[in-house]
C-alpha positions as CSV (number, residue, x, y, z in Angstrom):
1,X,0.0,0.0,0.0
2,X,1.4,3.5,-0.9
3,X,1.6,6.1,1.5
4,X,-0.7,8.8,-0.2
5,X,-3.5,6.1,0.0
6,X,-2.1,5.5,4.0
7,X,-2.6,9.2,4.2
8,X,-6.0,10.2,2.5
9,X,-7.9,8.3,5.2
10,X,-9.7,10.9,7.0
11,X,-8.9,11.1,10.8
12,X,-11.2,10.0,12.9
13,X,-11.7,11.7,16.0
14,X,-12.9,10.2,18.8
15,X,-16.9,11.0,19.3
16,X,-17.6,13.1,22.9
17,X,-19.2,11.8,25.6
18,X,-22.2,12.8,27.5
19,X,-21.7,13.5,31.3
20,X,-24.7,10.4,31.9
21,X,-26.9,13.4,32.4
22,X,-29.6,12.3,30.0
23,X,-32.7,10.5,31.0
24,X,-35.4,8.0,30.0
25,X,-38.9,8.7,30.1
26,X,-39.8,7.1,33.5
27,X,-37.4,9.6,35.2
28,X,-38.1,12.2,33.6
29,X,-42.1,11.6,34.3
30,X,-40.7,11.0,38.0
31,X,-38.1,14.0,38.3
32,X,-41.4,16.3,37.2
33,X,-43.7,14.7,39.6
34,X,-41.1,15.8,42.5
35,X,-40.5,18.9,41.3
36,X,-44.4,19.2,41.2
37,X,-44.8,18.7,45.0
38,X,-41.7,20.1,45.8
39,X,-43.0,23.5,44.5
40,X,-46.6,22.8,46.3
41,X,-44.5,22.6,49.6
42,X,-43.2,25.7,49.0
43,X,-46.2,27.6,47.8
44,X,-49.4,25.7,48.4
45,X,-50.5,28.2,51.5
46,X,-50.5,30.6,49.2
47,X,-52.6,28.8,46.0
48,X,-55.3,27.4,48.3
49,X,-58.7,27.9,47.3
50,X,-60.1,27.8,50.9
51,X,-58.1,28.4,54.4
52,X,-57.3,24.8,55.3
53,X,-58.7,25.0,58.3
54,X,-62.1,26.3,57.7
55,X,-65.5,24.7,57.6
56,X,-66.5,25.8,54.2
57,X,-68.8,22.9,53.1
58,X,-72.3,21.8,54.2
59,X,-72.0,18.2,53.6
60,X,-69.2,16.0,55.5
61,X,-67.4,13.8,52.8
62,X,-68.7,16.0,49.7
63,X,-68.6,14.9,46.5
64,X,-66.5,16.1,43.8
65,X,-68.2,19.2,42.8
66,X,-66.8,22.3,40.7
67,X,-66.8,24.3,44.1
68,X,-64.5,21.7,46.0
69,X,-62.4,20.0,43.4
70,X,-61.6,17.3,45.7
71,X,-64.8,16.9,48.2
72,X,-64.8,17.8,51.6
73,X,-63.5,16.0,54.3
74,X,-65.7,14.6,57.6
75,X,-66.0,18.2,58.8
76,X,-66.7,20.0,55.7
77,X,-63.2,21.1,55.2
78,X,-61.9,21.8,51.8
79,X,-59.9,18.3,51.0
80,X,-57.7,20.3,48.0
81,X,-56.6,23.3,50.5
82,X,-55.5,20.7,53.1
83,X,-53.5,18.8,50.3
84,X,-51.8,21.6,49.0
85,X,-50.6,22.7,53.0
86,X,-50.4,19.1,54.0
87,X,-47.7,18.6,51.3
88,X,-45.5,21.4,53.3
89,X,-45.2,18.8,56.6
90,X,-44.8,15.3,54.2
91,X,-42.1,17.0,52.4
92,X,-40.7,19.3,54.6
93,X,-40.1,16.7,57.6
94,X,-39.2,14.2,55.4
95,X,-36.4,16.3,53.5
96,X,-35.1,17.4,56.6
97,X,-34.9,14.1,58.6
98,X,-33.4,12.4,55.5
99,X,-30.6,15.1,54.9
100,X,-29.4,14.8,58.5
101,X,-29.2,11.1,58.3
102,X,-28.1,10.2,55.2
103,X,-25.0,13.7,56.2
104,X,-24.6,12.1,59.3
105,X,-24.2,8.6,58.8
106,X,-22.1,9.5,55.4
107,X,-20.0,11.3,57.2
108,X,-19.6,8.9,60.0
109,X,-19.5,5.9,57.8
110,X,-15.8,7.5,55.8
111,X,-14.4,8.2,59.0
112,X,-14.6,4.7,60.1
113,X,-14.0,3.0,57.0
114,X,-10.7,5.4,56.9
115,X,-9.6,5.4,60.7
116,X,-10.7,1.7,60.7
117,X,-9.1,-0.2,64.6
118,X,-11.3,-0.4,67.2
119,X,-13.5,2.9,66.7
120,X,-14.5,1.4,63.7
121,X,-15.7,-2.0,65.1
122,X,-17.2,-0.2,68.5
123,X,-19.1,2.1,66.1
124,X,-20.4,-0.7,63.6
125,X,-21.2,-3.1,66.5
126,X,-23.4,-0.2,68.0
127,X,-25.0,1.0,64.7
128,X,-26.0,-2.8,64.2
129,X,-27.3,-3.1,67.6
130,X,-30.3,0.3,67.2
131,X,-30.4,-0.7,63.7
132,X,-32.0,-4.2,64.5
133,X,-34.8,-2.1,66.2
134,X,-37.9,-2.2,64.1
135,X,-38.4,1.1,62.6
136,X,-42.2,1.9,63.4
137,X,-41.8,0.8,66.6
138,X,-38.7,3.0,67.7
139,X,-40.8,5.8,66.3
140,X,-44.1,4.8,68.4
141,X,-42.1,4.5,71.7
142,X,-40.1,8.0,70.8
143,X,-43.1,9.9,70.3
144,X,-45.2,8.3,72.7
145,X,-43.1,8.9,75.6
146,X,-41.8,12.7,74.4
147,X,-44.6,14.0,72.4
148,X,-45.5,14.7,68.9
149,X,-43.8,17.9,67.4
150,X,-42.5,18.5,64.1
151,X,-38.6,18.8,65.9
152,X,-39.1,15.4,67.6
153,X,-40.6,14.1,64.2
154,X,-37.4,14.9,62.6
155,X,-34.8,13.9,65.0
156,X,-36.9,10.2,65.4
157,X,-37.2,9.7,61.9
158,X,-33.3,11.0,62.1
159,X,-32.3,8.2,64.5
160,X,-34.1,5.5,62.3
161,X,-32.6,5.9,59.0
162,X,-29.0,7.1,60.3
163,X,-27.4,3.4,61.2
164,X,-28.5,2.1,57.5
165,X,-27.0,5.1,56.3
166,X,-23.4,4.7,58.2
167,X,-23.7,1.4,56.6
168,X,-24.1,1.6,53.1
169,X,-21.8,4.5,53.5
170,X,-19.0,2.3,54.7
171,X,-19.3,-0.5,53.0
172,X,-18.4,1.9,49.8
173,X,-16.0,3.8,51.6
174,X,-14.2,0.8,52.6
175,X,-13.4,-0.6,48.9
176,X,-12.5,3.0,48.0
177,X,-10.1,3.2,50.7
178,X,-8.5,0.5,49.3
179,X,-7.8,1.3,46.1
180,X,-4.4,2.5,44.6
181,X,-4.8,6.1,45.1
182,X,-6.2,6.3,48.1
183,X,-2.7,4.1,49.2
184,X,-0.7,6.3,47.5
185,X,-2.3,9.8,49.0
186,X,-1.8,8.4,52.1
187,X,1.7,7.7,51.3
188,X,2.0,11.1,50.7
189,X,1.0,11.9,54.2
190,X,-2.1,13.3,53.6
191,X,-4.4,13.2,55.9
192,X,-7.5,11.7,57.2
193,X,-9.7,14.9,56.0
194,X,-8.3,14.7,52.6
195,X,-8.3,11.5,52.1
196,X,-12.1,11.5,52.9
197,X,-13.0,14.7,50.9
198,X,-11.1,14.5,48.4
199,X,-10.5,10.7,47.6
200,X,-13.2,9.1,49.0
201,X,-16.4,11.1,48.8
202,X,-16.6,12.0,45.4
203,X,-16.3,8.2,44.3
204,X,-19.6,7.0,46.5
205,X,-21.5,10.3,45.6
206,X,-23.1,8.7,43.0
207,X,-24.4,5.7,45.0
208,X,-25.1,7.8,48.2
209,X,-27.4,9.7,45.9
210,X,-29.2,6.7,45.3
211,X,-29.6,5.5,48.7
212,X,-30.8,9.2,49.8
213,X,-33.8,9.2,47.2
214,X,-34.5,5.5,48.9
215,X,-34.1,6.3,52.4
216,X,-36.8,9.7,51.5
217,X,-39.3,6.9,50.2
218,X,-39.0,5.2,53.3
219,X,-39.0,8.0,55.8
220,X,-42.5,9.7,53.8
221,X,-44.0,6.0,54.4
222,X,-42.9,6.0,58.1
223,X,-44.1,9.3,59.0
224,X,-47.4,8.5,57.0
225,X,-47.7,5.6,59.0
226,X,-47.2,7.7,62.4
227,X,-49.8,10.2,61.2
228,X,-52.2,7.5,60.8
229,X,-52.1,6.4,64.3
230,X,-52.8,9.7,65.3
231,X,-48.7,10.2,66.8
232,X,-47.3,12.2,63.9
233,X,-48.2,15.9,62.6
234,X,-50.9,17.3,65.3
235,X,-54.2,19.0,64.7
236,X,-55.2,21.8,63.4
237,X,-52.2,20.9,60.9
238,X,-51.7,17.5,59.0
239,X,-49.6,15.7,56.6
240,X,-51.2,13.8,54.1
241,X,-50.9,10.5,56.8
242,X,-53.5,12.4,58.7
243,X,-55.6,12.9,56.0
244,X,-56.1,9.2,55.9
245,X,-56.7,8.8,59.3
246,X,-59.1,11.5,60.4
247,X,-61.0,10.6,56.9
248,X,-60.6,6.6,57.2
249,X,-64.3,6.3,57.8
250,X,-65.3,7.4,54.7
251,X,-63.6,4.7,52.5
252,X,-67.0,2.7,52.9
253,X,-68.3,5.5,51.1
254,X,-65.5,5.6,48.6
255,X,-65.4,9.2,49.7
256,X,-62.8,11.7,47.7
257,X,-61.9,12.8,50.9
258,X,-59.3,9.4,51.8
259,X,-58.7,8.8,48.6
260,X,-56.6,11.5,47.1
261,X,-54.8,11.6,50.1
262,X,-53.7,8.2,49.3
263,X,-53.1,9.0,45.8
264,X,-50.6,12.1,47.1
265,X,-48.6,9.7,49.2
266,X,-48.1,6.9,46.3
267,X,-47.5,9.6,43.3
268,X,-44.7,11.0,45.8
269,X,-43.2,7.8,46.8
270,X,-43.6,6.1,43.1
271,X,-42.2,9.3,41.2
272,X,-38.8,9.1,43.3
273,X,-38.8,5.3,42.9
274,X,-39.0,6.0,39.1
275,X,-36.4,8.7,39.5
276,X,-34.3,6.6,41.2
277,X,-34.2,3.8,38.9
278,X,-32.5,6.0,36.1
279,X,-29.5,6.8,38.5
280,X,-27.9,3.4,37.9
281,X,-27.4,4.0,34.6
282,X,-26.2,8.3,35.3
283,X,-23.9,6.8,37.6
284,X,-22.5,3.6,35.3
285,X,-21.6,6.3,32.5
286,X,-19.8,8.5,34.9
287,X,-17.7,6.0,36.1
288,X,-16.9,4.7,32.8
């Protein structure tokens, strides 16, 4: 072969790659649902037809009508207005409570995997020990014995989802810090700081992302579940788990009133699912 015909190839440049920022359908459907009640947390005092609290219907568990878009609840209540301020407590506690566990037992879970000896194995044995505790029971005795508030609220649901947290977090942390780098930093003398934010964390973000929409789907269901047996948000406020209870009895009716409740909670807790399930795939093409 001659070299002109060596030479007239064209070049062939390598084709970019996307960051793995793209997503299917199904997340995208989820990410907007989120966003959806995210913005009603923020804002749905403000675009509620009626004052939550008011008795502005004649008829306890009212039909759909073009007055009350969603019925009235067993006191005449507007069931839309409550949704739309009920949203701020079901997202609002459950955001909190699942920041400060999942930034707490991240945080804890490096440190261990990094310092490793016998803080390590005292702190794992521990975490194992309160995590064995069954979840809606912790939360029953907590608030039982303290009190209902939305503080307490947090701070239980903190406590619950904190040990799993620590644990995921390690277990990642742990094959990170043994990895060539990470060896080879700490050969350097760096320290246990940067080895944990600068080595180590941005390697399990990905995955700890995950886990945090998870742990969210979890803590919504828990503090549902608490609101439904009358120990989570207190009267005259309510999350959308109070909405079920204090309108349970008319699902022999097939009232609106339960029902779209119900339907908040599962659209919230299905649309991060759905969002969650595209994160594999973000987070394969980033570590590629």
């Amino acid at each position: 072969m001659s070299i002109s015909s060596k030479t007239s190839r064209p070049l062939r440049l390598p084709t970019p790659r996307r960051m793995g920022y793209a997503f299917s359908w199904t997340g995208r459907i989820g990410l907007a649902v989120i966003l959806f009640w995210a913005v009603i947390a923020v804002i749905g005092q403000w675009i509620a037809p009626y004052p939550p609290g008011d008795l502005v219907g004649f008829d306890y568990f009212g039909p759909i009508s073009p007055e009350f878009w969603m019925g009235t609840d067993y006191l005449g209540r507007d069931i839309l207005s409550r949704i739309l301020m009920g949203a701020r407590y079901t997202v609002g506690i459950a955001l909190a409570a699942v920041t400060l566990a999942v930034a707490i037992g991240v945080i804890l879970g490096m440190v261990a995997a990094v310092i490793g000896g016998w803080f390590d194995t005292l702190l794992s044995r521990l975490l194992d020990a309160f995590n064995g505790i069954p979840s809606l029971l912790f939360g029953l005795v907590v608030v039982a014995a303290v009190g209902s508030s939305i503080p307490v609220l947090i701070l239980t649901l903190t406590a619950i989802y904190m040990p799993g947290s620590y644990r995921f977090a390690r277990a990642l942390a742990v094959n990170i810090n043994t990895m060539d780098f990470v060896t080879v930093a700490r050969a350097r003398g760096e320290g246990t700081i940067y080895l944990i934010t600068r080595e180590i964390f941005p390697n399990i973000l990905g995955p700890v992302l995950a886990d945090l929409g998870l742990r969210f789907v979890f803590i919504v269901l828990v503090l549902s579940g608490l609101s439904f047996l009358g120990l989570g948000v207190q009267p005259p406020n309510a999350d959308w788990g109070a909405l079920v209870r204090e309108n349970i009895e008319g699902l022999s009716l097939g009232a609106p009133a339960v029902i779209f409740p119900s339907i908040a909670i599962a659209s919230l807790t299905i649309s991060v699912n759905m969002f969650i399930d595209n994160l594999p795939t973000k987070i394969r093409d980033r570590s590629d």
